[in-house]
C-alpha positions in Angstrom: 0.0 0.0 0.0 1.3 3.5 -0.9 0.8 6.5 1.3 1.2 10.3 -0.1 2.1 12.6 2.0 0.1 15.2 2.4 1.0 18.3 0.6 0.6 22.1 1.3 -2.0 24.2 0.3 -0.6 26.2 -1.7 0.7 23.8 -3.8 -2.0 22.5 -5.7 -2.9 20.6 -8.5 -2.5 22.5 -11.7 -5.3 21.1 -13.4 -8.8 23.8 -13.4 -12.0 22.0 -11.6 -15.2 21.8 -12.8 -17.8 24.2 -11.1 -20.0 22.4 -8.3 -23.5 21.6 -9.4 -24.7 23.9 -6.8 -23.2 27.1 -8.8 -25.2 25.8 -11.9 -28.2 27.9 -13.7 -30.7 25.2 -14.6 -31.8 25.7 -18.2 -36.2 25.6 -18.7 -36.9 22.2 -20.9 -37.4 22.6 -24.6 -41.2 22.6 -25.9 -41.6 19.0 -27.0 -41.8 18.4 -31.1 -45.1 17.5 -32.5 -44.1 13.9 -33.1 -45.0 12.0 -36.6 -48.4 10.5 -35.9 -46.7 7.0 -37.1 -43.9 7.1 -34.4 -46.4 7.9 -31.7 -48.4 4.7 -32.9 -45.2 2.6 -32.9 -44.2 3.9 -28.8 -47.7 3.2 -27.5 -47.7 -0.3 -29.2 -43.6 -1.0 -27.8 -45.1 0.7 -24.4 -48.4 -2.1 -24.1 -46.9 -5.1 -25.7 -45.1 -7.2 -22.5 -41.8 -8.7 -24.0 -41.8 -12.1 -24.6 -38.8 -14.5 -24.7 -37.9 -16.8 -27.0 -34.9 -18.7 -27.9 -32.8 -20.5 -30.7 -32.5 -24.1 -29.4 -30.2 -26.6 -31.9 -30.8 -30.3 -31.2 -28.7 -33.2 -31.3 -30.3 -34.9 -34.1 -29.8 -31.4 -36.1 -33.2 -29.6 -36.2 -32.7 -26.0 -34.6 -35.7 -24.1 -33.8 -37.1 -21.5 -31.7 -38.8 -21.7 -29.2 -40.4 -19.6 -25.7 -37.4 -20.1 -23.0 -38.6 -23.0 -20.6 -37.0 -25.3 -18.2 -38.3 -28.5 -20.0 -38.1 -27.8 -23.8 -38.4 -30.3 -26.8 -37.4 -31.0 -30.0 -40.7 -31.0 -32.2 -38.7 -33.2 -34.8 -37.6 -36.1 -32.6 -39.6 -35.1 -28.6 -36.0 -35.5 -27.1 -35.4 -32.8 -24.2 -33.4 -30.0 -24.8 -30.7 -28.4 -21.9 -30.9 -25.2 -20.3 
């Protein structure tokens, strides 16, 4: 472990600080955009839709497919269980 010793004060770092957040002039928020009628469509449906998971499973006999992620998946070509 490496201990500095303590310097003066009046020898300080040459290096300029930034200014405390206390010192800072908050700025009013912008007016929002009226927003393409499309893209407002597309957010409400990302917002309500609940995300669903799915995943790429590859089976020994050599049939990949996808399926929703599960504890006890199985291979709709030959039934045989898959590993999670």
């Amino acid at each position: 472990m490496r201990v500095r010793p303590q310097r003066p004060t009046d020898r300080r770092s040459p290096i300029p600080r930034r200014p405390s957040a206390h010192g800072r002039v908050e700025r009013a928020p912008d007016a929002p955009e009226a927003a393409d009628p499309h893209l407002l469509a597309e957010r409400r449906h990302r917002a309500s839709v609940a995300p669903e998971d799915h995943a790429l499973y590859a089976c020994a006999c050599g049939f990949q497919f996808q399926a929703s992620v599960s504890t006890s998946v199985a291979c709709p070509h030959c039934g045989s269980g898959q590993a999670w």
